[in-house]
Phi, psi and omega in degrees: 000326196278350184272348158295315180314282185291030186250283157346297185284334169311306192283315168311305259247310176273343151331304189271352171274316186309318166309309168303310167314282184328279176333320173283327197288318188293321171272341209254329190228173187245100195273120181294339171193081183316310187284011159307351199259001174245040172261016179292344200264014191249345177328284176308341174285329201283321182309319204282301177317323170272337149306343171245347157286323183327304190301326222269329182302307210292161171242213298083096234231051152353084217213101191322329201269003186323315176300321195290334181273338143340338191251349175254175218305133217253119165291097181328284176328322188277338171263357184229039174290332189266017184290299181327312166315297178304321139357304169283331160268357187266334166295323167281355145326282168305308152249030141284303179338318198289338141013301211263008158050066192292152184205143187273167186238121184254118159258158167199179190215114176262133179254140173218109191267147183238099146310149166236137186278138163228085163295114187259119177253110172279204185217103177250061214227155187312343207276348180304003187281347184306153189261001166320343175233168203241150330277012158198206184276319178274343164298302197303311186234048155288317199271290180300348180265348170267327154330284139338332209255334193276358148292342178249063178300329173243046164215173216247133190240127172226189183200122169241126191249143187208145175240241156287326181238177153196172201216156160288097158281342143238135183276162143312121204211157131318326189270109180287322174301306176304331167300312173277304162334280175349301186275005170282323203276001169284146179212164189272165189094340213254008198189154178307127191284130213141169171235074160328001167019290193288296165328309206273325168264042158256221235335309168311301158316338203282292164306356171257343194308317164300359190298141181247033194308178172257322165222144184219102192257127192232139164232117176255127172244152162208153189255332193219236212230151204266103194221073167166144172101165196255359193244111165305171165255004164267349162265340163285331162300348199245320179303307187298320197314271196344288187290358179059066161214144164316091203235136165280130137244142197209138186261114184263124165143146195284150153319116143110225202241111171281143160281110194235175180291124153221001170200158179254112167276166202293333143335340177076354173269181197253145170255141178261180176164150189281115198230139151000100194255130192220097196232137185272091159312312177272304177348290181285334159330296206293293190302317182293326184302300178311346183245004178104021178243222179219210175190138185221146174237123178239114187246040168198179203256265216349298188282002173283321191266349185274312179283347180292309172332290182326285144024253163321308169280006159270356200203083166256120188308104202277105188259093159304145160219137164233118196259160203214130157228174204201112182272136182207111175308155206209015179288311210301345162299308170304311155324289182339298199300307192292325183280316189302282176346286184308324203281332186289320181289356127322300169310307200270349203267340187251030160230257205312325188222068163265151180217132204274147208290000000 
């Protein structure tokens, strides 16, 4: 009995590595032929088939001294005669599991972004100074145009500022940091005063034309009416048409009447006074229609960041992604553990527990 008993737990024992294997292979790896694994099931017959030769060898042996040999010394080999067996089912175990051919997965992705060049043309001319926006027009959408811009990483941004005149403060570039720097260090005043409209969006088209963007985008913000420069803007629009880019226009400034800039003290600061807000609607209508864009009035820094939004989802940055995997076989280990497992319960079935006929 006790030698069935320790026979028993040997075989649970080696059962339960088997089980285990069978569990790591299923969660760990992708089995090229999953259903090998229900050649697992001939294990337990097997178990079993040896548990009933157990039974079936043993005898019964009456012995006045029983208690006294109960009491003497316990053979280690001898409670651990059936371990080759269990040995030998945990190896065969073990590859039948490698059957089910386990296999690893190498994923990797090629992405290829189609950036779109955005030139953003502001209006830094005095009346953005107006306090309708907090804390004025040009901080407020200086501030929503960098935002914008730390939302787009992967397409090339540049900034042209324009008064009376206007110029590049940045080419188009990928380094957003250096682009938001740039555009911190603009300031109104720094150029002949007036609002060029038509220039400062010449001067964009100009930087985008060579462009090999997959899309090419003008976003012109302005506060007033286009009374400076030698280029109206419905003809920078017949230009932008031409060259296939795109123009946003968007009218910055509150309804009815602001607190604005209306004269400069020698000091450089400004006098203020409630002035008409006066921005040419159709002007810019036209110009965004003609070229395929739109025109937003925005008279408040909410609706400034709800239209950059807009924007944005309008004009999206096109990602190919191609995925590529590669399966790398992961059975030889297994074979390996399991062919070792059989051979060592050979080896042990023929020294420590060998039994003379």
């Amino acid at each position: 009995m006790r030698d069935r008993a320790s026979a028993s737990v040997l075989i649970v024992l080696a059962l339960a590595g088997v089980a285990a294997t069978a569990f790591m292979l299923w969660k760990g790896y992708e089995l090229e032929l999953p259903k090998a694994l229900w050649s697992l099931l001939v294990l337990p017959l097997i178990a079993t088939l040896y548990l009933w030769r157990i039974r079936r060898r043993g005898g019964e042996v009456k012995l006045p001294t029983l208690s006294v040999l109960s009491k003497g010394p316990v053979d280690v080999l001898a409670r651990l005669r059936h371990l080759p067996f269990a040995t030998s089912l945990l190896g065969l175990g073990i590859l039948l599991a490698s059957l089910a051919r386990p296999q690893s997965k190498d994923k990797w992705q090629d992405v290829t972004k189609e950036g779109i060049d955005i030139i953003i043309a502001m209006d830094f001319s005095a009346s953005m100074l107006a306090k309708d926006f907090k804390p004025d027009r040009l901080t407020a959408a200086r501030n929503v145009a960098m935002r914008f811009i730390d939302d787009r990483p992967n397409d090339r941004i540049g900034l042209v500022v324009y008064e009376g005149e206007a110029f590049t403060q940045c080419p188009l570039t990928t380094d957003h940091k250096v682009l938001q720097d740039l555009f911190l260090q603009a300031k109104s005043g720094l150029i002949t005063g007036g609002t060029a409209v038509g220039t400062g969006l010449a001067t964009a088209i100009n930087r985008l034309r060579d462009s090999d963007g997959k899309s090419k985008v003008v976003i012109l913000l302005t506060d007033g009416v286009n009374n400076a420069g030698t280029i109206q803007p419905i003809d920078a629009a017949q230009i932008a048409k031409q060259f296939g880019i795109r123009v946003y226009t968007i009218g910055v400034g509150s309804r009815g009447k602001a607190l604005s800039p209306v004269a400069i003290y020698p000091n450089g600061s400004y006098k203020y006074d409630y002035v008409e807000v006066q921005i040419d609607d159709d002007m810019l209508k036209q110009v965004a229609e003609l070229t395929d864009g739109h025109y937003y009035r925005a008279v408040n820094e909410r609706k400034l960041v709800d239209i950059y939004a807009e924007i944005d989802k309008l004009e999206k940055t096109r990602v190919k992604v191609t995925e590529h995997s590669r399966r790398n076989e992961q059975y030889f280990p297994f074979v390996l553990a399991g062919s070792s497992l059989l051979l060592l319960a050979f080896l042990l079935d023929r020294t420590l527990f060998r039994t003379m006929p």
